[in-house]
N, CA, C and O of each residue as an XYZ file, in Angstrom:
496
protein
N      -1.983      0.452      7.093
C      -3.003     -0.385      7.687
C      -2.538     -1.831      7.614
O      -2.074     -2.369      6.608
N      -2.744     -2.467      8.965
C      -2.403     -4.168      8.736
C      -3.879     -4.727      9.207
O      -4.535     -4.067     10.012
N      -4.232     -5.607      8.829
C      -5.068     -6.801      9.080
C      -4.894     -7.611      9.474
O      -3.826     -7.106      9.818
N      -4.822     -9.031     10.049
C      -4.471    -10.376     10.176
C      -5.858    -10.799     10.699
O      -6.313    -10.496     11.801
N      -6.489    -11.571      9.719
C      -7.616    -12.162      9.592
C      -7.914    -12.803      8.753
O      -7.446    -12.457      7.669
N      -8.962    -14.245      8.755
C      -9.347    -15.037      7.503
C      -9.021    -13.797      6.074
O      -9.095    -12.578      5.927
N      -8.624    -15.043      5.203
C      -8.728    -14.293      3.684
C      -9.677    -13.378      3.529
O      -9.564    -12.194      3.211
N     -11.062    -14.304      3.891
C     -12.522    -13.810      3.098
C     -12.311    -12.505      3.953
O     -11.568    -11.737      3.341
N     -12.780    -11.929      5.340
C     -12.226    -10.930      5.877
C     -11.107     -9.754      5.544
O     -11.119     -8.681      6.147
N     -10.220    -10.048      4.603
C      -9.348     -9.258      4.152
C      -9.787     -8.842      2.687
O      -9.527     -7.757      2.167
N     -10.492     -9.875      2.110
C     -11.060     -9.144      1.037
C     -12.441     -8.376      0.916
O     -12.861     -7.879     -0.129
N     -13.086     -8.354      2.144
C     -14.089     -7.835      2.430
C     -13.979     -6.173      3.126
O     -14.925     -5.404      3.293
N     -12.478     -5.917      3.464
C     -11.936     -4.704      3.663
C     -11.797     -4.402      2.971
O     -12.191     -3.259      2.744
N     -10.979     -5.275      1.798
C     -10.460     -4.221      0.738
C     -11.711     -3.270     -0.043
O     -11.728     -2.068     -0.307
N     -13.037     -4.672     -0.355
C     -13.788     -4.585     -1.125
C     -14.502     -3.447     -0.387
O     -14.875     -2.884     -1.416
N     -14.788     -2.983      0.194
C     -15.316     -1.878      1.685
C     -14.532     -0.916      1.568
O     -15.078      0.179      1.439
N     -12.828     -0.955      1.568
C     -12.664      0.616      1.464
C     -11.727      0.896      0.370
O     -11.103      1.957      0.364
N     -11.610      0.176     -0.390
C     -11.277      0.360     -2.097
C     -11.631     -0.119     -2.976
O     -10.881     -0.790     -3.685
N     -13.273      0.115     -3.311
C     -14.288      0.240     -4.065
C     -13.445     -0.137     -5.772
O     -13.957     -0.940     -6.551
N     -12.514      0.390     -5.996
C     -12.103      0.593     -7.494
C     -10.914     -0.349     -7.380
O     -10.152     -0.211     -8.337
N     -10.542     -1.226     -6.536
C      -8.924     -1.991     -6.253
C      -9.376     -2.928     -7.497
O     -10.414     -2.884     -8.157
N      -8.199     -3.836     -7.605
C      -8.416     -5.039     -8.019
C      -7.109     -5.593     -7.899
O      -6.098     -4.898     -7.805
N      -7.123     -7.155     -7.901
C      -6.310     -8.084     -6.801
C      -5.161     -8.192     -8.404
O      -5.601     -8.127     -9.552
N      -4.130     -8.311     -8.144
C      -3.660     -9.850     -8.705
C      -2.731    -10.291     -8.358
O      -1.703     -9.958     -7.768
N      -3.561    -11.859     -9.161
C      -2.835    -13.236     -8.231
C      -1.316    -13.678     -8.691
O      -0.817    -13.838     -9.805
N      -0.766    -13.814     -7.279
C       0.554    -14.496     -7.392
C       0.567    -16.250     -8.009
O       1.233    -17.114     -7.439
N      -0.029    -16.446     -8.867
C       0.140    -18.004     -9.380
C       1.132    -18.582     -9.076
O       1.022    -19.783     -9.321
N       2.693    -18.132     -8.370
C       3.324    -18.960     -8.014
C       3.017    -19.353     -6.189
O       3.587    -20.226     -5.534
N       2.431    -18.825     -5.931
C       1.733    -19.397     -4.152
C       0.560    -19.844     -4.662
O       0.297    -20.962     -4.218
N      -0.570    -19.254     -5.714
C      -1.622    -19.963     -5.724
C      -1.537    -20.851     -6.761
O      -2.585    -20.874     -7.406
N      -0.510    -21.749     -7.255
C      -0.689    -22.515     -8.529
C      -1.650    -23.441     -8.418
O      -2.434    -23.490     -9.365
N      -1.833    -24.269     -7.440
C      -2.219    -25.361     -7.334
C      -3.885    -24.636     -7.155
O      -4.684    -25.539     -7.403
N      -4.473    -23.601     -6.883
C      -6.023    -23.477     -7.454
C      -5.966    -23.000     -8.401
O      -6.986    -22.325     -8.258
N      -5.451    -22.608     -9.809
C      -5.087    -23.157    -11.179
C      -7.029    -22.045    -11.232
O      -8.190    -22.446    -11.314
N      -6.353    -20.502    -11.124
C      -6.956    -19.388    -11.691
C      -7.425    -19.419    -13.151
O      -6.822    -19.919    -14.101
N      -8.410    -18.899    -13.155
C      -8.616    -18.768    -14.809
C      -8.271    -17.179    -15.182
O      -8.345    -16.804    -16.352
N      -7.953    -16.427    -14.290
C      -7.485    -14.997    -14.339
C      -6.505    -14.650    -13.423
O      -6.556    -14.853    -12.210
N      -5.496    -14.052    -14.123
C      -4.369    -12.953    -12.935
C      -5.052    -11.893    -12.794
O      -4.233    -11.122    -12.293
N      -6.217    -11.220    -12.927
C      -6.597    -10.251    -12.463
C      -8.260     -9.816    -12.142
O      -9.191     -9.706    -12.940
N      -8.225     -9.608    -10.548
C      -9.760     -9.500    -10.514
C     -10.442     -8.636     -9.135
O      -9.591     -8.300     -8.312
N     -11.452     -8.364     -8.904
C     -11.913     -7.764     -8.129
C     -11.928     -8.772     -6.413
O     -12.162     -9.971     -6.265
N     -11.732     -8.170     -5.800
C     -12.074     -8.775     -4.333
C     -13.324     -9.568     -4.430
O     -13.235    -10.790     -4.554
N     -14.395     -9.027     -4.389
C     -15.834     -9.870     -4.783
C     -15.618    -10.836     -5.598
O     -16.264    -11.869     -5.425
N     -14.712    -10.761     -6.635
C     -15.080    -11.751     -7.892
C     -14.111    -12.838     -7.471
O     -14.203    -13.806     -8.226
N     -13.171    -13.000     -6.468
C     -12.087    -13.737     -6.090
C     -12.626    -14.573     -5.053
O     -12.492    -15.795     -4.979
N     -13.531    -13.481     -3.892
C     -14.167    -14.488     -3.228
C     -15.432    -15.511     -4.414
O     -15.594    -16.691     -4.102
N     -15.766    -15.280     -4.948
C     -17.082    -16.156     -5.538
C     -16.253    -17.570     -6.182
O     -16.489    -18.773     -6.071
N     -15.166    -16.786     -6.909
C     -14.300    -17.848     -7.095
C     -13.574    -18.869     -6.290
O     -13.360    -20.049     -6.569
N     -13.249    -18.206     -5.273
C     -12.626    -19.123     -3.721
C     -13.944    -19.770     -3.978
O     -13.967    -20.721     -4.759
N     -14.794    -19.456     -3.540
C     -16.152    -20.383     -3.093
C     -16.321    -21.236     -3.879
O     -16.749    -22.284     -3.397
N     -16.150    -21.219     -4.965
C     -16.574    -22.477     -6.044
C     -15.534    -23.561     -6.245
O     -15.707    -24.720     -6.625
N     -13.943    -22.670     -5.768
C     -12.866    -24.130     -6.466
C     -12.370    -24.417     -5.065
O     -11.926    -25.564     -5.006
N     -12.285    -23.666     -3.747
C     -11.414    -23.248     -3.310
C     -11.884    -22.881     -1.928
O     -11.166    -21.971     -1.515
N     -12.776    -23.212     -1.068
C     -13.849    -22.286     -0.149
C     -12.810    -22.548      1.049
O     -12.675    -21.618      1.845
N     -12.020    -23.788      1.270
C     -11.090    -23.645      2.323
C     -10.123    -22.399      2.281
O      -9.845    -21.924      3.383
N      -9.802    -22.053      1.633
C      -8.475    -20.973      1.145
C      -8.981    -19.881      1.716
O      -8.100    -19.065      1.987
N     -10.736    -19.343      2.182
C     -11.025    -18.297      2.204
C     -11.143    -18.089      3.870
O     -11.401    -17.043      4.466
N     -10.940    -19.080      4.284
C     -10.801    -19.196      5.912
C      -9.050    -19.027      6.443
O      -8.646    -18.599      7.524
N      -8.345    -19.463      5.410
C      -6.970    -19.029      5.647
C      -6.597    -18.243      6.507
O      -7.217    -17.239      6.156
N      -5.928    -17.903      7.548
C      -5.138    -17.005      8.138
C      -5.051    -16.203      7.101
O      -5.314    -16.586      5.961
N      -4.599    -14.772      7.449
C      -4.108    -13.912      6.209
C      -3.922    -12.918      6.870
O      -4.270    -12.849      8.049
N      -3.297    -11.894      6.191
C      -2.389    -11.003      6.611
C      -2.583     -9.421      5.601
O      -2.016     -9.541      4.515
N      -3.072     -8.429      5.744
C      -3.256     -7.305      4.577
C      -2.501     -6.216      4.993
O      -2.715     -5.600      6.037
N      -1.578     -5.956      4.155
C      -0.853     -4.932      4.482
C      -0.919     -3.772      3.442
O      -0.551     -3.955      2.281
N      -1.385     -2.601      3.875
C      -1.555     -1.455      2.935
C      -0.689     -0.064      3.357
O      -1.209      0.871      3.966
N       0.352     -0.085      3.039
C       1.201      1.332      3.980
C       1.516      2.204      2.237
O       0.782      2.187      1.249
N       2.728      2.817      2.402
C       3.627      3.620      1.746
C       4.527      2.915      0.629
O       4.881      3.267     -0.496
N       4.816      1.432      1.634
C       5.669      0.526      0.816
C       5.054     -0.610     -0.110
O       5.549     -1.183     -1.081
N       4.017     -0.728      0.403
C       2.981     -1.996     -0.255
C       1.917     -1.906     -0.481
O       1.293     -0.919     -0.090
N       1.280     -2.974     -1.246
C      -0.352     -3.385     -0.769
C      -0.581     -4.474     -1.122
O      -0.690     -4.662     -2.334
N      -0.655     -5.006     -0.680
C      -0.556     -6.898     -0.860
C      -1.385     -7.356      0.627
O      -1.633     -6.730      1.658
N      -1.704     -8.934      0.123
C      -1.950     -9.924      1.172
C      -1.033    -10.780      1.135
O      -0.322    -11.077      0.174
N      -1.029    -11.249      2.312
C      -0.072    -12.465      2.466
C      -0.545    -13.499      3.198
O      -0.531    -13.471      4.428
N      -1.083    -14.669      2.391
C      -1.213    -15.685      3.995
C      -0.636    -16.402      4.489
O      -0.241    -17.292      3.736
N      -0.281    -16.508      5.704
C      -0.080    -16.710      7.072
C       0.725    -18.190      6.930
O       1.836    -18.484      7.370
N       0.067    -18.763      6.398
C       0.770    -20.673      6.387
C       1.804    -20.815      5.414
O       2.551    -21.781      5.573
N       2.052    -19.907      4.241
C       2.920    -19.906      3.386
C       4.265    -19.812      4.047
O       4.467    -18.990      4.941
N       5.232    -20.683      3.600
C       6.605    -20.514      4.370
C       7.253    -19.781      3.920
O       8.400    -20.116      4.216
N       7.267    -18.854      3.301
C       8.229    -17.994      2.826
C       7.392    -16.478      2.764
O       6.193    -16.664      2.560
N       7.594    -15.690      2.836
C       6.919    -14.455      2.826
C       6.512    -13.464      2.093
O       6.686    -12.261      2.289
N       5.664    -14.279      0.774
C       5.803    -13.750     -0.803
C       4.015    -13.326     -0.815
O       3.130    -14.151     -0.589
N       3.774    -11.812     -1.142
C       2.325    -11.975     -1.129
C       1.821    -12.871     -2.202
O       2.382    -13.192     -3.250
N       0.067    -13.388     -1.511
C      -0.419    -14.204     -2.456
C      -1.220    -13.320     -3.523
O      -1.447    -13.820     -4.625
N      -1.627    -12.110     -3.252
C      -2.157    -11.267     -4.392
C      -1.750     -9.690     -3.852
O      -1.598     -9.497     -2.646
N      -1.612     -8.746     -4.697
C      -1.075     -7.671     -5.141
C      -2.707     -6.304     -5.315
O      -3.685     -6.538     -6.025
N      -2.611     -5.612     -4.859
C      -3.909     -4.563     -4.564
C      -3.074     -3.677     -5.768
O      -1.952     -3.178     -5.683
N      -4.079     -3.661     -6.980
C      -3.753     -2.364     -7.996
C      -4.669     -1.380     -7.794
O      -5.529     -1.812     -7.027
N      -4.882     -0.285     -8.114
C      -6.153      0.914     -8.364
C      -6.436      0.292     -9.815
O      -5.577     -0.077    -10.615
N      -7.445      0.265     -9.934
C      -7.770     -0.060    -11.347
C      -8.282      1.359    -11.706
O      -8.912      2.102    -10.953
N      -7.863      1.639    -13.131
C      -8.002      3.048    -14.074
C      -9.932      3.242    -13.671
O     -10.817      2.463    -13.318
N      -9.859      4.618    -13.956
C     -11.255      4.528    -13.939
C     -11.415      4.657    -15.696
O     -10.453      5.014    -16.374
N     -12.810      4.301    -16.337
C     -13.249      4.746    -17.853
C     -13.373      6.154    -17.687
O     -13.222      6.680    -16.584
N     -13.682      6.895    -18.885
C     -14.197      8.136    -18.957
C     -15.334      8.190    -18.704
O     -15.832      9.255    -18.338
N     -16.140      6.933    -18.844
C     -17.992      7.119    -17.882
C     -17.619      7.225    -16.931
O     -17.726      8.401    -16.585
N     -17.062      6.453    -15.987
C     -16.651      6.440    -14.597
C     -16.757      7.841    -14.506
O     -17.791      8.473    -14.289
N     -15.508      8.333    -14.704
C     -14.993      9.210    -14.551
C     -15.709     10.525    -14.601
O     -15.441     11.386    -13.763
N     -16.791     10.772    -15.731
C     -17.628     11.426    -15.926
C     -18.816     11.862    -14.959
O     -19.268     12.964    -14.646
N     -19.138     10.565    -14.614
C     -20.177     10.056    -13.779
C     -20.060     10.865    -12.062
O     -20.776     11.628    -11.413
N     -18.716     10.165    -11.851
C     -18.124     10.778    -10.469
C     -17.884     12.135    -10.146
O     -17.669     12.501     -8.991
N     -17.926     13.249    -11.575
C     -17.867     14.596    -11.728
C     -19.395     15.534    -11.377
O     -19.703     16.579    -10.804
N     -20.104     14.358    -12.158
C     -21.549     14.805    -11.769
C     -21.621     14.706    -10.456
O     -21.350     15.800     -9.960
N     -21.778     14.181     -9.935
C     -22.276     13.561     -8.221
C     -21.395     14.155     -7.617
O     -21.634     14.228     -6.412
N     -20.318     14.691     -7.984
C     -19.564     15.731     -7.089
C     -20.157     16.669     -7.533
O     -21.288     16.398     -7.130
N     -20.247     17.531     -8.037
C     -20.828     18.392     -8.590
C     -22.478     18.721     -8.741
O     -22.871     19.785     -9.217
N     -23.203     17.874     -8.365
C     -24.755     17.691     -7.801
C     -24.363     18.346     -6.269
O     -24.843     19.329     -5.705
N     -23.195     17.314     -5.788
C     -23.268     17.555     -3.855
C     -23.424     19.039     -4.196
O     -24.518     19.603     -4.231
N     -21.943     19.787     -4.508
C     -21.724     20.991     -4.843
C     -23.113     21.945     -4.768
O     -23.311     22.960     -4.100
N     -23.860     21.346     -5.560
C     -24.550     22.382     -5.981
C     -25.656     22.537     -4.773
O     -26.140     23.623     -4.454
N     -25.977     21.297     -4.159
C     -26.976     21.332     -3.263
C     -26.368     21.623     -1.987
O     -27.205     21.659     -1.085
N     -24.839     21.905     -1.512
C     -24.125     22.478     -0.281
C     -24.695     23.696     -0.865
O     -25.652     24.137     -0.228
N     -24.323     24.422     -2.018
C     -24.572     25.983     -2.215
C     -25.947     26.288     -2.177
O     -26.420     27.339     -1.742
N     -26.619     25.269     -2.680
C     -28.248     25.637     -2.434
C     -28.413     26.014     -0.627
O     -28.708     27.086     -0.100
N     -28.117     24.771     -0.039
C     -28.088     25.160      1.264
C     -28.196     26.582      2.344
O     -28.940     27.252      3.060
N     -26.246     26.347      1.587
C     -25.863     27.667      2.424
C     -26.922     28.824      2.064
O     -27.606     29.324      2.957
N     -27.028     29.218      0.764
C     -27.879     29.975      0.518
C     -29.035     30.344      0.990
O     -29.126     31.570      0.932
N     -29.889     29.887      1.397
C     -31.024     29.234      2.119
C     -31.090     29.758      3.388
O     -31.976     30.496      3.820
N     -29.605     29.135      4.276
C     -29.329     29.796      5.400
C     -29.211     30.677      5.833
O     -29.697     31.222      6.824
N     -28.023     31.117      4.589
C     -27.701     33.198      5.006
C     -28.928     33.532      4.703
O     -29.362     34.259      5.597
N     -29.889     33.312      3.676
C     -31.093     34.004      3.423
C     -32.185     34.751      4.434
O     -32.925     35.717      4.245
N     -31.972     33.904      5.571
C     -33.302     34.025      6.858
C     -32.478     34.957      7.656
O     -31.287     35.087      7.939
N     -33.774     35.644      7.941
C     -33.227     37.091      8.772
C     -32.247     36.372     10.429
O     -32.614     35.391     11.076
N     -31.186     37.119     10.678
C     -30.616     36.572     12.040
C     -31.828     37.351     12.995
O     -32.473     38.398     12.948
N     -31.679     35.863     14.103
C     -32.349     36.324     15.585
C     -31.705     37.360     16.003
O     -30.479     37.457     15.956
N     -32.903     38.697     16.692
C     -32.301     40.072     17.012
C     -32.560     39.513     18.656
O     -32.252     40.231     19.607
C-alpha cells in the first residue's frame, strides 16, 4: 500500500487500519521538534504534532506499507530517509485474552445461528 498525502492523513490510515501499530520517530529528520518519546501511537503523535508542531501535520507525506517496509516519509526531506518507522506493538496477555473471548463469543453465536437455521423444517 502507498499513500501520498498530508502527514495527519497518513496517520489517520495507519490509526484506521492498524489499530495495534505504533510509530517510531526518526530524531535524526525530526530533531529540530525535539520529541519527548521515540515511541508512540499514531493518535498520540498527532496530539503531539498539534501542540509543538501543527505545521508538520499538513506536510506532504508519503506511507509506504509493502513486503519490504513500513515507514512514512515526507515529501520535502531531501534525502529519502523515513521520518517514522510502523512497529506491531506486542499485544499483553489481557489483550490477548480479551481478543480470544470476542472471537470466541462470534463463534459461538455463528453456531447458535446455524443451528437455528438447520432447525426449521425445509419448504416442501
Amino acid at each position: 500500500m502507498k499513500l501520498q498525502e498530508k502527514l495527519q492523513i497518513c496517520l489517520l490510515a495507519i490509526a484506521s487500519r492498524y489499530p495495534e501499530c505504533m510509530l517510531d520517530i526518526n530524531e535524526e529528520v525530526l530533531l529540530p521538534q525535539s520529541f519527548q518519546t521515540q515511541r508512540c501511537t499514531p493518535v498520540d503523535l498527532m496530539e503531539r504534532l498539534q501542540s509543538h508542531a501543527p505545521q508538520l501535520l499538513q506536510a506532504p507525506a508519503q506511507l509506504v506499507v509493502d513486503e519490504q517496509e513500513r515507514a512514512i516519509y515526507l515529501v520535502e526531506q531531501p534525502q529519502h530517509i523515513p521520518a517514522f518507522w510502523l512497529r506491531s506493538r506486542e499485544r499483553t496477555n489481557e489483550e490477548e485474552l480479551a481478543a480470544l473471548r470476542r472471537e470466541n463469543a462470534a463463534l459461538k453465536a455463528e453456531n447458535r445461528e446455524l443451528k437455528t437455521r438447520f432447525a426449521q423444517p425445509l419448504p416442501v
